[in-house]
N, C-alpha and C positions, 0 to 999 in steps of 0.2 A: 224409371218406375219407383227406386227407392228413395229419388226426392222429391215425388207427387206425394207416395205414401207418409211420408216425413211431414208433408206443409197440411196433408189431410190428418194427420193426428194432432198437430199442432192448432186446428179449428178447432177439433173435440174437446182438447184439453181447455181451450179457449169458454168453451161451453158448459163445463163441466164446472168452470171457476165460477162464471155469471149466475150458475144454479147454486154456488158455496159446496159447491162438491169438491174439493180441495184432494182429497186423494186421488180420486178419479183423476181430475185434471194433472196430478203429480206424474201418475203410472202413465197418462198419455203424455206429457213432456217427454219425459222417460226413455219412453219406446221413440219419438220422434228423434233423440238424441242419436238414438245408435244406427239410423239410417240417410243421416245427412253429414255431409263435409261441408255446405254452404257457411260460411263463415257469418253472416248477417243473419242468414236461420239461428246457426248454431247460438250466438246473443242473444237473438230474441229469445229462442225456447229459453238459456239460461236463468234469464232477467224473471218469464216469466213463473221458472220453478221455485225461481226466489220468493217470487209474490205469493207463491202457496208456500212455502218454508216461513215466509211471517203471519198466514190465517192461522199455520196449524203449529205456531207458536214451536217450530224448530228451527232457532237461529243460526246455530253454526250451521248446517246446511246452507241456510240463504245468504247466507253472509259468504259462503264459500262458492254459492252459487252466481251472485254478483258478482263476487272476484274472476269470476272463467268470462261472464260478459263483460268486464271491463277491460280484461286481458287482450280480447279481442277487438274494444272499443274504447280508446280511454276515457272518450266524451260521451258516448253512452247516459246521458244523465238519469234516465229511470233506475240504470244498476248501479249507479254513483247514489243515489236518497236511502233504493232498496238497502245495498250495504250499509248505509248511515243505520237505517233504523234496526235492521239487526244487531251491528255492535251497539247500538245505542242499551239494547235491551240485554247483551251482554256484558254490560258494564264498563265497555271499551269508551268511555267517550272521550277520548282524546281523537283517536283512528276515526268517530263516529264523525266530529267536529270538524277534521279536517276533508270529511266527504262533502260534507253539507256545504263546506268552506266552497270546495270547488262548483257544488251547483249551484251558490248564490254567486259565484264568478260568472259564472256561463248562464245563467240565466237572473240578473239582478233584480228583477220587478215582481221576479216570481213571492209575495208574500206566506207563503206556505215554508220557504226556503228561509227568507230571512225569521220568520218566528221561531222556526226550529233550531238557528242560528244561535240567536238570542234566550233559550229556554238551554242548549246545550253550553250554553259558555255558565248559565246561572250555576244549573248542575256540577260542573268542572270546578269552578268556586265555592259550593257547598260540599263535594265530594273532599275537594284538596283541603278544605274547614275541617273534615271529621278525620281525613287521616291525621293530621297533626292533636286533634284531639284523644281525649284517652277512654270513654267509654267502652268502643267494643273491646280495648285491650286490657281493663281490669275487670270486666268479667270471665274474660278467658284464664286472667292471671288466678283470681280465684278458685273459678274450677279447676285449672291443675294443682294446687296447693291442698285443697279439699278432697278429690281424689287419690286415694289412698292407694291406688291401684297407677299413680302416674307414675311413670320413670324420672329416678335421682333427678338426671341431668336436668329435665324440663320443669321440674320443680323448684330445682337452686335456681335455674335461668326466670322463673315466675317470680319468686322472690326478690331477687335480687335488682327485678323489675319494679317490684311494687315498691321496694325501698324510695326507689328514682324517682318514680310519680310521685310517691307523696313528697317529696323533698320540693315538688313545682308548685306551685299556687296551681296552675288551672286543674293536673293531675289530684290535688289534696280534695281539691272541691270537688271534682267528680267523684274520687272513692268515696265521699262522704253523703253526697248527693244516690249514690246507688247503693246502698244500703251497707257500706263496704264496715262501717263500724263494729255490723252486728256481725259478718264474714271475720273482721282483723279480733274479734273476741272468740268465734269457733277454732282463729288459730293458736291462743293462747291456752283454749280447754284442750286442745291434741298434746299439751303438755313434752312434745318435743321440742329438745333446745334448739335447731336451726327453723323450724315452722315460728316458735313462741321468737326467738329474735330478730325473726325480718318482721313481724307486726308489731311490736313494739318499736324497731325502728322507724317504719310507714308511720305510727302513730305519732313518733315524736317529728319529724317531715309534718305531719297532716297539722302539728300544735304552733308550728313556729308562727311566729307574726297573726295570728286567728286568733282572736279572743273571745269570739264567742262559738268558734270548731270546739279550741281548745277545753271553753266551760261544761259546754256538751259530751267531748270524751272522757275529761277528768271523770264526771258524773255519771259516764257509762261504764268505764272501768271501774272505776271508784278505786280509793287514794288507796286505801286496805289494799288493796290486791295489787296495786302497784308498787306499795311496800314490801309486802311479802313478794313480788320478784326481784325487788332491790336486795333482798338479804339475801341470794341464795350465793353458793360458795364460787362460781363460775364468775370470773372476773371480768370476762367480755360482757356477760346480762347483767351482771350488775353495773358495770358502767354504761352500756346501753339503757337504761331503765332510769340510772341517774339523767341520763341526755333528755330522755322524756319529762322528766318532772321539770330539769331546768327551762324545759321549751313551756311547758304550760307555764311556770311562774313568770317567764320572760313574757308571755302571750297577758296573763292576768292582771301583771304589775305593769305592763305599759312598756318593759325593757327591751321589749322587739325593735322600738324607735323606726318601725313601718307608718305609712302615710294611710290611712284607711276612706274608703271612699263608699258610698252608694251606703247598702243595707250595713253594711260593719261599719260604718262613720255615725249612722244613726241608734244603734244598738247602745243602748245603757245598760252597763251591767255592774249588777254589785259585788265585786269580787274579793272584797274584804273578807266576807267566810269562809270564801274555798282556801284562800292565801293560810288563814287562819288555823282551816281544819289540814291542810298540810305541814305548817309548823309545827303543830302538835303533834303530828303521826311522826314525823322523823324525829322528835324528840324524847320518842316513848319506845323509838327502834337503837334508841342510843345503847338503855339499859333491859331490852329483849336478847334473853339468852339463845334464843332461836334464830338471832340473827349473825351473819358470818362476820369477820373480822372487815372485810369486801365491803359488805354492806354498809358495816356502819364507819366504815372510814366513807363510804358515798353518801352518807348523811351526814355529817360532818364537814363533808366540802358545801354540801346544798346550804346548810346554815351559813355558815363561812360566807360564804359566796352572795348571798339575798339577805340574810338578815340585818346586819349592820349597815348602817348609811354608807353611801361611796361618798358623799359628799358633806362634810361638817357642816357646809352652808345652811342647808337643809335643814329645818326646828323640828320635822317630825321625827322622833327614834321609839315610836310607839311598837317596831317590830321587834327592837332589842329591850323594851319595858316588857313587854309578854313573855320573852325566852327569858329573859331574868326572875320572874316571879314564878312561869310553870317550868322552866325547865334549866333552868340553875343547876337545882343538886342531882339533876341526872349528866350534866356535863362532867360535874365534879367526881360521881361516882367513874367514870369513865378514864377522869387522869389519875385517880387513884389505884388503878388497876396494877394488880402486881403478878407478871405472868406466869411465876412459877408457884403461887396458890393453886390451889384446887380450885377455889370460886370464884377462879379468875373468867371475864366474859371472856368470847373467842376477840382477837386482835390481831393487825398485825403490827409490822413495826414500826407506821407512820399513828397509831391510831392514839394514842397520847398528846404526840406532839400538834395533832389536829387537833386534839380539843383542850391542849393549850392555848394553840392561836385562837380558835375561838373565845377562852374566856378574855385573852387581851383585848379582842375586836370589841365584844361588849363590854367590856369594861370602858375601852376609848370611846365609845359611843355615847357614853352616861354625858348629860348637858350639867350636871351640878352635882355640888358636896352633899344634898341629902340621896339622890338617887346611889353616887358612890355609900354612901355610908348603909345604904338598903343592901348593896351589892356585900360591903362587906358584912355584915351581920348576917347574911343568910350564909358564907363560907365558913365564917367562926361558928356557928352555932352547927354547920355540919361537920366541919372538924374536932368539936369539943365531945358530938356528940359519939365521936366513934370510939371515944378513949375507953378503954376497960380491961382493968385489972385482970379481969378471969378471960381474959380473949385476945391472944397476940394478932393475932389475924387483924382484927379491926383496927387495930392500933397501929400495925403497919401500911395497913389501907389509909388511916390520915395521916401516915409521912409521907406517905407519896402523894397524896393531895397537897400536900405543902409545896412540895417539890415541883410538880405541877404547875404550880401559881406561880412559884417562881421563875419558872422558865415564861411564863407569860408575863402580864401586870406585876413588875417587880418591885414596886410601892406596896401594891396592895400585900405581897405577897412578904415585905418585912416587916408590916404590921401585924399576919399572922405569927412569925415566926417573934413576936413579941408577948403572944398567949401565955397562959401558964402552962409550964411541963412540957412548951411544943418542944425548945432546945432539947430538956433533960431525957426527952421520950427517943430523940434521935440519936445521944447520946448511949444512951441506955441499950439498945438496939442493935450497937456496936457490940456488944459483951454478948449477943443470942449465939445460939449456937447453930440457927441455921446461915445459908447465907443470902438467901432469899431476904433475908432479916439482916443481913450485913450491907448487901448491896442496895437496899433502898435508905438503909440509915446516912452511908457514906457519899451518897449520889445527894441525899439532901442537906447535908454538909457540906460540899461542894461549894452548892447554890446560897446555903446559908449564909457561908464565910466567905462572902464578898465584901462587907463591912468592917472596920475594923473593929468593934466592940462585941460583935460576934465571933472574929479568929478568935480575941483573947479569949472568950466563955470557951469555946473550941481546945487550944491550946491550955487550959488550967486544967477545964474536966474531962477532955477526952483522948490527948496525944498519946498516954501509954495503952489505951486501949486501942487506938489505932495502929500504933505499933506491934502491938502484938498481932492485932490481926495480918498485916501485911507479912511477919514471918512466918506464920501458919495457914492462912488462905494458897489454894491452888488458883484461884479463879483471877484470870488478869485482872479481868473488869474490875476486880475488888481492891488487887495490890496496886493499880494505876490510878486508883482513887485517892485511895489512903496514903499515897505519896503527897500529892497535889494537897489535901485538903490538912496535912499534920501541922505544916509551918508555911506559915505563906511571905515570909518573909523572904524563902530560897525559890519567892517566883523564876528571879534570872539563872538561877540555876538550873532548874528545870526546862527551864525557855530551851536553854544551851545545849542541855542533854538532849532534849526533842530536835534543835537543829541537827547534830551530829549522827542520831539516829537516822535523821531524814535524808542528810546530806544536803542540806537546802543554801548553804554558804553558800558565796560566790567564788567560782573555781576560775582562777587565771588561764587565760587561755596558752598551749603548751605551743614552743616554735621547735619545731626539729632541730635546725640550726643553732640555735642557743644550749641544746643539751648535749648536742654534738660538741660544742666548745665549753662547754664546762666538764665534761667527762675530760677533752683533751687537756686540763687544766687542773684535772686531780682535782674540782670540786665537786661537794655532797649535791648530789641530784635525787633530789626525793621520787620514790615511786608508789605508785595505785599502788594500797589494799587491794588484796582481793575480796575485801568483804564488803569495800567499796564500788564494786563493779553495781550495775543497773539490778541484775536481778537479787540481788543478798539486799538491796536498798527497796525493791518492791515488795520484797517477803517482809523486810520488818513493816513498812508501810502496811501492810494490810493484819499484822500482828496490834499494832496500835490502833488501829481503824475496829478491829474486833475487841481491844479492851476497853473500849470507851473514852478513847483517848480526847474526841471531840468535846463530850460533856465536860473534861479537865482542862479543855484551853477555853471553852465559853464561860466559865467558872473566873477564869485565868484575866480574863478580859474585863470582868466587873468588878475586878480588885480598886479599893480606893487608889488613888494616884501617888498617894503616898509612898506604895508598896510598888503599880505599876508604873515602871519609866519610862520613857523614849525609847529605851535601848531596847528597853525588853517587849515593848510593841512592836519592835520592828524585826527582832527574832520570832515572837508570834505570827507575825504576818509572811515570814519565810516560811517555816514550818504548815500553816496553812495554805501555801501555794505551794508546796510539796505535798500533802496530804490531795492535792483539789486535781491533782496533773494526771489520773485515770477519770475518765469520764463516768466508767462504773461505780467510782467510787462516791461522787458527787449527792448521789440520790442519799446514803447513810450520811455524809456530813450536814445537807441540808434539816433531814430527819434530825439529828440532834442538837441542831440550834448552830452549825456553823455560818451559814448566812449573815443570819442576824449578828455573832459575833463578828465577822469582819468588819460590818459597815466602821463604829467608829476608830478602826486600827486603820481604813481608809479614809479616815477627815484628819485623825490627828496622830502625829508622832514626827518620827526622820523623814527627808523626801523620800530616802530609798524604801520605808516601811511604808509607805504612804502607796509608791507605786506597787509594791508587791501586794500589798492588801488588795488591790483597785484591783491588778490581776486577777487573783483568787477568784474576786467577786467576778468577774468578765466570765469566769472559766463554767462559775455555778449558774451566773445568766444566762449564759448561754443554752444550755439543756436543761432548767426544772421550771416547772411552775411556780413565778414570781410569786405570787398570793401566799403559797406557802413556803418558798426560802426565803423571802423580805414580808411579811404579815402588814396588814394595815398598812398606816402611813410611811413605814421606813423604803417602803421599794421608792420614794421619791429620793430619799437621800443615797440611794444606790447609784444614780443616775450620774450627778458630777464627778466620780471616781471615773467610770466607764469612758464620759467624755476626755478625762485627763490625758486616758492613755490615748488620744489621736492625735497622736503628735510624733514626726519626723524624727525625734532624739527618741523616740522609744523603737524598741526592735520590730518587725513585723509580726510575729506572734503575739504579742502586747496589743498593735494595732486591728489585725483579724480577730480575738476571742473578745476583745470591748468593742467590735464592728457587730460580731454576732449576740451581745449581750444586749446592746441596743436594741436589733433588731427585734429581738424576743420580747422585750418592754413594750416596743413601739406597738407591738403588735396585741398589746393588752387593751389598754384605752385610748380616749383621745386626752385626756388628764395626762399621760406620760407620754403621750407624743408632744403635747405643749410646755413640760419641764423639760424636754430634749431638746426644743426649739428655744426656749428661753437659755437656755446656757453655752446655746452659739454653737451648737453642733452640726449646723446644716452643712457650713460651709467646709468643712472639714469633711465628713460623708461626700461633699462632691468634689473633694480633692481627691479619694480615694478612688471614686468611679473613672477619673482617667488612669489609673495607676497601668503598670505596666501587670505585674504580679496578677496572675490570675484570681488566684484566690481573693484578695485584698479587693480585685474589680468585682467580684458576684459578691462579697460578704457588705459594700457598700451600693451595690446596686439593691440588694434583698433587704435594705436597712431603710433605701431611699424609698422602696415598692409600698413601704408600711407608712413611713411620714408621710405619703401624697396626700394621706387620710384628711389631714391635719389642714382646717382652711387659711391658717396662716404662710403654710408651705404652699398652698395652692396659688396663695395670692403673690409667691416670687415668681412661680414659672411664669404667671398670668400676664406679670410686668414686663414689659419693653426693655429692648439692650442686655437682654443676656440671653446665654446660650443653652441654659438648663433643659428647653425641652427638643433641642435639637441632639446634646447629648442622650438624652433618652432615648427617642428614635432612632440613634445608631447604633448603640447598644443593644436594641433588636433587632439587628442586623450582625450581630457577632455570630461568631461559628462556637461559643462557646453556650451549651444549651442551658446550663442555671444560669448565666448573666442573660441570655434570652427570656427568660420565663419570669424573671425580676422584673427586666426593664419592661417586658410586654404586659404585666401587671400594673405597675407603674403607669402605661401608658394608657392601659384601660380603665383604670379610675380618673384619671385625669380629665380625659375625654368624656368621659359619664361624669363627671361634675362641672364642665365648662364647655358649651357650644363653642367660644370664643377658641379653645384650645384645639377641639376639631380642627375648625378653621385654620389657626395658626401651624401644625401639625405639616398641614400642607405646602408652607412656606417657607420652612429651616431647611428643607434641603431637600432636593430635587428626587435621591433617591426614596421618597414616602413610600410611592404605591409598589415599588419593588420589595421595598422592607414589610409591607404588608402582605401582599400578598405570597413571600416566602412562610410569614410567619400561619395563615393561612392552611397553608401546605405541611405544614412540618411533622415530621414523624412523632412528636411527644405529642400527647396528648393535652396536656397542659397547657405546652406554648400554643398551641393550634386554637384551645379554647379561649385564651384570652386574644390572639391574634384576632378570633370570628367573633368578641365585644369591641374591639377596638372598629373592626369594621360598621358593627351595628350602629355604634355611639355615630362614627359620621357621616351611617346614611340618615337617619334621625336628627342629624344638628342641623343640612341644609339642604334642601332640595336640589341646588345646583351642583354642590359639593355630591351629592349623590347619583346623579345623571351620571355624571364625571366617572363616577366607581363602574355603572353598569357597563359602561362604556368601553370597558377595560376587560382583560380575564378576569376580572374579581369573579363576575355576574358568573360564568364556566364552572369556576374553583365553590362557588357556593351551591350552585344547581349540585355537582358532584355529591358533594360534602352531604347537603340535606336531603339525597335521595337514599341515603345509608340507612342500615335497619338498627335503631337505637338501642344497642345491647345497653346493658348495667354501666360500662364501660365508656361509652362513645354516647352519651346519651345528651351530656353537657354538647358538645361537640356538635352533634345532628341538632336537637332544638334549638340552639342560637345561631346555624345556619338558614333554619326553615324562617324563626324569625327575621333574619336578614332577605331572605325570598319575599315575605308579607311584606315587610316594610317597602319595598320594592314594589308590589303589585298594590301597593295603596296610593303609591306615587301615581299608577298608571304607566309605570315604565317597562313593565311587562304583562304579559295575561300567561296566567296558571296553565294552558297549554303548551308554554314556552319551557 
């Protein structure tokens, strides 16, 4: 009875559908369920309560409901479509595709089957297009950023996302394409500093390589307001904010050195006045009091850094003809700065010495004797005019513009010191009774009496007044001056004092043995001071480091050669490589012109002053910013010292800090990666990379990772009969993770600059795809990301060479990798594996439901 009633509600329900009465026909499925166990019933009713779960547009239902008739059928093909088309509608269509997959098996002619086929594979491909794209996710990121009411957490994580995006070309061009401009300017108005610095970071992301994004945001923020977040006193925004301007000048001056294609290949834009109306903003934030010390040391690298020609070849210097006529005497007011005035601007301790280097830059930059002679007439005429009787203030203000200059442009700078009353004003100056008033007169004596017809005016008018100060002054800075600058004749004496202070001689090395037989033998065995021990020698060290001891040995160093000897270069160069041996110290001796005083104590003197200079410099290369501890052209002649030390007869510390000093160079231009390569350095870096010495292998792997750059270096690996790119390859196979992350960088520019090298790659040694695919996998994030370029590079270089890869766990380890959810973090990571997926499903060597 109960399965008559069962197959009788199963007609009504049937009846109920044919009328579109879809409930009805549900509640009679329904009821027929609960009175049958016929298995072939119980499918059919299923299949058929599906078929009203998709009229009445409830698909997990039907989709759940086809699952109990397939359970009981697996060929069932109505509840194998039915299911299709619910997940379809649920978004499943992988599950949907692989339904449909099976009725176009079991039923292949059916055209219904195969269109649905072919409409869901389209879908699977446009779906798998937008997850990797960024639309819906910087609308999201916005809304939690804008919402005020959203939790910390999902806010830093929105941030720190949108950073990421705009950092991608496809992501920059979406935020910009969705209105993200006038969003990344509502975060600037919330006036909180982590809101205000991740949209200035996304914006400077959004400027790079864009030139005409870039012309547009400049213009929508406008330069004013980018200024004013460049001065504020916070050292992270104003370096970030610097990073934005350099990305637009890099974007507007063409310095991105990107390949531009389609609508930005075709774009004319004349970006002569934006460039324009930027150098003038940052040269008018030189001498704004409103601006932090931060700030305008960040305007002073932007100049630095874009104004002056990188390249003498080059005839146009029309951007350093404009800073010299508008903004000259706002540089000078700047090195004139004297920080224990009252109207002194905010600075900090680099901010002088910055826009010293700058006046050197544009001074080098000048093409002729009349632009120089423009250059100097505008300095004379602002140091003559500061002179006045009724105002020490300003009179100390143009000593220290003298002073200034001469730590820059030191031509130009003894032409001033050849003015009327500039000597007798510094002079003079000595006898104040402040010492604000002592220390800028003696600091530019110093500088002055490098000359010898400057000592003697020095030594007739002002040695007893120097002396006197030195017995009455408390302030080092002043008594470590006024030593140096009295007689310059007792350079070597001084040199000697400084060694002995520093302890920078060379100390014989002590044998147990030998003191054991001289004590047994009644003779004198000399022993350690104790004032000689490490730390009595780092405390005076940092006593001379605070009195300005470096301004006295760069002073020490432009003495005529009459004065300076051999000997005493080479005691200077001791003493400087004791000064340079804390790393924290490095940044103050840079600051005060020690740099640039080593170079010529490392071209010329003793071999041993020669090597110790080279040191020094290795030690300052290694950790500052080239640009400003070698200025202009001298960071080239830095170069041949650094190579000197890689040699065998030097110690290994000698050869690791001129391994890392390199590096640091290399890593500037390709200009100093081809003075590195002219002076025969390759071969010697890849003597290092077999070294045994850990350190010595990553500091010439990390030296090698930067020259790949270099297409002269590219064109050795490129050659036949040697082993350089099978070294490389196995050195990303070390168990050591920075000689990993070197050579797998190394490896990834290589390959991204020569298909050929792909290719070859595969042929120096058998372990490749093992050494890839470890690197791949590996727990650092770095080595992992360049591991997943190097794979990119050679599914891209050859279709066969790519089959090959799929072929492998590569294909496993990438599916893995790029199904990850791309935090802040893992972001590099997941998109250059999804693009290693695409590259792949372009080949046709997979379909996106794979």
């Amino acid at each position: 009875m109960a399965e008559a009633e069962a197959v009788k509600l199963k007609e009504e329900g049937n009846q109920h559908f044919q009328l579109q009465d879809y409930k009805a026909a549900t509640k009679s499925y329904s009821q027929a369920l609960k009175l049958t166990k016929d298995k072939a019933l119980l499918a059919t009713l299923y299949r058929n309560r599906a078929a009203c779960g998709l009229k009445t547009e409830s698909y997990v239902q039907a989709a759940a409901d086809a699952s109990r008739a397939i359970d009981i059928n697996s060929s069932d093909i109505k509840a194998l479509y039915r299911r299709c088309q619910a997940l379809e509608h649920l978004g499943k269509l992988d599950q949907a595709f692989k339904d449909v997959q099976r009725c176009a098996t079991l039923e292949p002619r059916n055209q219904n089957f195969q269109e649905t086929l072919r409409r869901l594979n389209g879908s699977i491909q446009e779906k798998l297009r937008v997850q990797f794209s960024t639309d819906s996710r910087v609308q999201t990121m916005f809304e939690i950023l804008l919402d005020e009411n959203s939790e910390a957490d999902k806010r830093e994580k929105a941030a720190n996302n949108l950073i990421v995006l705009g950092r991608e070309e496809a992501g920059a061009e979406r935020i910009f394409q969705n209105n993200g401009v006038a969003l990344l300017l509502q975060l600037l108005d919330t006036k909180k500093p982590e809101l205000v610095l991740a949209a200035v970071r996304t914006l400077s992301g959004m400027c790079s390589g864009h030139r005409a994004r870039a012309t547009a945001i400049l213009h929508s923020v406008r330069i004013d307001r980018i200024c004013s977040l460049m001065s504020v006193e916070n050292e992270e925004m104003s370096l970030a904010v610097c990073n934005l301007l350099q990305a637009v000048i890099d974007s507007l001056s063409g310095e991105d050195k990107r390949e531009h294609r389609g609508k930005e290949e075709a774009l004319v834009l004349d970006t002569k006045k934006d460039l324009k109306q930027i150098t003038s903003h940052l040269l008018d934030m030189l001498v704004n009091k409103k601006v932090s010390g931060q700030g305008r040391d960040q305007a002073l690298n932007l100049l630095n850094k874009n104004v002056p020609r990188k390249d003498l070849a080059i005839h146009d210097n029309s951007r350093t003809i404009y800073v010299v006529d508008n903004g000259l005497r706002k540089i000078l007011k700047v090195v004139g700065q004297v920080p224990d005035l009252p109207s002194c601007l905010p600075l900090t301790e680099n901010t002088r010495m910055l826009a010293s280097i700058l006046i050197n830059k544009l001074y080098d930059d000048l093409r002729c004797d009349p632009e120089r002679e423009h250059f100097r007439k505008i300095c004379e005429e602002y140091i003559t005019g500061k002179f006045d009787p009724q105002d020490m203030d300003k009179n100390v203000n143009a000593i220290q513009t003298v002073s200034g200059i001469l730590q820059g442009p030191f031509d130009l700078g003894n032409q001033l010191l050849g003015l009327k009353g500039v000597m007798e004003m510094m002079v003079a100056l000595c006898g104040s009774e402040r010492e604000a008033d002592q220390l800028v007169a003696v600091e530019a004596l110093i500088h002055a009496s490098t000359k010898l017809s400057r000592a003697t005016f020095i030594i007739t008018n002002g040695v007893t007044l120097l002396k006197e100060i030195y017995k009455t002054t408390k302030n080092e800075k002043i008594k470590i001056r006024t030593l140096v600058t009295s007689d310059k004749t007792i350079l070597y004496s001084v040199a000697t004092t400084l060694v002995n202070c520093t302890n920078s001689y060379d100390v014989k090395e002590v044998i147990p043995e030998l003191v054991q037989l001289a004590k047994f033998s009644k003779q004198h065995v000399p022993e350690e001071h104790p004032k000689d021990k490490k730390d009595f020698i780092d405390m005076r060290v940092k006593r001379l480091l605070k009195a300005g001891v470096i301004s006295a040995l760069a002073c020490m160093v432009k003495a005529d050669s009459a004065i300076l000897t051999d000997q005493t270069k080479e005691l200077l160069a001791r003493v400087f490589l004791a000064l340079c041996d804390n790393p924290k110290d490095r940044g103050t001796i840079v600051a005060q012109g020690g740099g640039k005083a080593l170079i010529p104590l490392a071209l010329e003197g003793t071999d041993v002053g020669k090597v110790k200079a080279a040191h020094a410099l290795a030690k300052i290369a290694a950790v500052s910013n080239p640009d400003i501890a070698f200025p202009g052209e001298r960071v080239y002649e830095v170069v041949r010292p650094l190579v000197s030390l890689l040699d065998t007869q030097r110690d290994g510390l000698q050869n690791y800090e001129a391994l890392l000093g390199l590096t640091n160079l290399s890593g500037r231009s390709d200009k100093l990666r081809q003075k590195i390569f002219q002076e025969r350095a390759l071969p010697d870096i890849e003597n290092y990379m077999f070294e045994n010495h850990d350190q010595l292998r990553q500091a010439a792997t990390e030296c090698m990772c930067n020259m790949v750059v270099n297409k002269e270096v590219q064109e050795r690996f490129l050659a036949d009969g040697n082993d350089r790119l099978k070294l490389v390859v196995l050195l990303c196979g070390e168990d050591d993770d920075k000689v990993q992350n070197a050579a797998a960088g190394a490896l990834a520019m290589l390959t991204a600059a020569h298909k050929k090298l792909c290719l070859k790659m595969t042929q120096v040694t058998s372990q490749w795809l093992e050494i890839l695919q470890r690197l791949c996998l590996h727990d650092r994030l770095s080595v992992q990301h360049r591991g997943l370029v190097i794979a990119y590079n050679l599914l891209a270089a050859d279709a066969e060479l790519a089959k090959k890869l799929v072929e492998s766990e590569l294909l496993e380890i990438l599916t893995v990798v790029g199904k990850q959810e791309p935090d802040e973090k893992r972001a590099a990571v997941v998109q250059t594996a999804r693009e290693c997926l695409i590259k792949c499903m372009d080949y046709g060597f997979i379909k996106p439901v794979s």
